[in-house]
C-alpha positions in Angstrom: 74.2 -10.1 77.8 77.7 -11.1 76.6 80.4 -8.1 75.6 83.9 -7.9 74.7 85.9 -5.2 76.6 88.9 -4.0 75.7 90.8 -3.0 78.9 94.0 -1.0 79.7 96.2 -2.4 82.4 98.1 -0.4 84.9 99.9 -2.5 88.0 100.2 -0.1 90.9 102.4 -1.6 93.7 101.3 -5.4 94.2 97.6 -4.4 93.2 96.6 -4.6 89.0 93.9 -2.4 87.2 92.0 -2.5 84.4 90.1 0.1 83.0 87.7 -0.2 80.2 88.5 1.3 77.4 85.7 -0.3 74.7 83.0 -2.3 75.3 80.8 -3.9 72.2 78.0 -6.1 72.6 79.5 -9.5 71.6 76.6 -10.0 69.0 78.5 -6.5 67.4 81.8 -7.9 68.0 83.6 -10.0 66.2 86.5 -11.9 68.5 89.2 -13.3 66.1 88.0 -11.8 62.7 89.4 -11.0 59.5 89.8 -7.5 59.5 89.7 -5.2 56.2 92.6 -3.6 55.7 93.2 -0.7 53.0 95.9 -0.2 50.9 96.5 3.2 49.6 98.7 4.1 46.3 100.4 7.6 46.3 100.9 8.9 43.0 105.0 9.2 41.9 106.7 12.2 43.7 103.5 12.9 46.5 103.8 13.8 49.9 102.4 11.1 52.3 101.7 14.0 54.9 98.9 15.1 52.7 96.7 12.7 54.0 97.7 12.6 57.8 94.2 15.0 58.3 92.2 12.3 57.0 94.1 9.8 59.0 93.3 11.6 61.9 89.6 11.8 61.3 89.0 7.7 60.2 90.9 7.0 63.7 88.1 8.7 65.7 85.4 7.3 63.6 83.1 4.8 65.8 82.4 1.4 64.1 83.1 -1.9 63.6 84.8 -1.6 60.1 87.8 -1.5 61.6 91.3 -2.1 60.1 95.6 -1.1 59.3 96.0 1.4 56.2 99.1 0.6 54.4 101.0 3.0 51.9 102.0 2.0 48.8 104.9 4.4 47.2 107.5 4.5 44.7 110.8 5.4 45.2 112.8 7.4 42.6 114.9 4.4 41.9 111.2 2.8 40.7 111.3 0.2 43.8 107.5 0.3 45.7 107.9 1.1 49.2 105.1 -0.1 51.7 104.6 1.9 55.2 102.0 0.2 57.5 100.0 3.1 59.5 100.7 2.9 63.4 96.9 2.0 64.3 93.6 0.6 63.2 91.1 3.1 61.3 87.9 3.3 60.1 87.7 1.0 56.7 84.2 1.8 55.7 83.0 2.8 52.3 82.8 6.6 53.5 86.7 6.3 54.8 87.7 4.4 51.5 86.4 7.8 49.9 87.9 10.3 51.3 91.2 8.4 51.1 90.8 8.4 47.1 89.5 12.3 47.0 93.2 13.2 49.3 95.9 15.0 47.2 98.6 12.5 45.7 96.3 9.5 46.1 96.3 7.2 43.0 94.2 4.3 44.0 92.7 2.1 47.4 91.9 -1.3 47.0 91.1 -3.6 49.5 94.0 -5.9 51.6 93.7 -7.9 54.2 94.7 -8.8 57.6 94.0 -10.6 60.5 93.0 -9.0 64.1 94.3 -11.1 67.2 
């Protein structure tokens, strides 16, 4: 059967190494896809930090829903500020709850983006 494996690369002297770090059955995977990003409004005057637990748990959640969470804030001065999370994190409906029950969260809708 055909996968897709995502490999780590280490060069050790002349000789190069992958490991495998994923590997999805390509009728799971989708190569190239358009991947569902989140984008979560913090209520005025919030503390992003509230929701770094939750981060934590949709970045260990297995699945293909996979995709960026972007914060939405406002600044004092009434200006939106937009903070792109570091990695890619479960975007399921289960995630998209427990990002809109998190202290300080005002909304989620969906965004999008595009996986290489």
């Amino acid at each position: 059967s055909q996968v897709k494996v995502t490999v780590k690369v280490r060069k050790t002297g002349d000789e190069i190494r992958l490991s495998a770090m994923t590997v999805e059955e390509l009728a799971q995977a989708k190569i190239g896809r358009r991947t569902k990003a989140l984008r979560v409004r913090l209520a005025k005057g919030s503390d992003p930090a509230d929701i770094a637990s939750i981060t934590k748990r949709l970045k260990t959640i297995p699945g293909n829903e996979r995709g960026e969470i972007f914060l939405e804030m406002q600044t004092i001065s009434g200006e939106i500020v937009v903070i792109q999370l570091p990695e890619t994190y479960s975007t399921n409906l289960a995630a998209r709850q427990a990002l809109k029950d998190a202290s300080g969260v005002e909304q989620v809708v969906d965004g999008d983006s595009v996986a290489a």
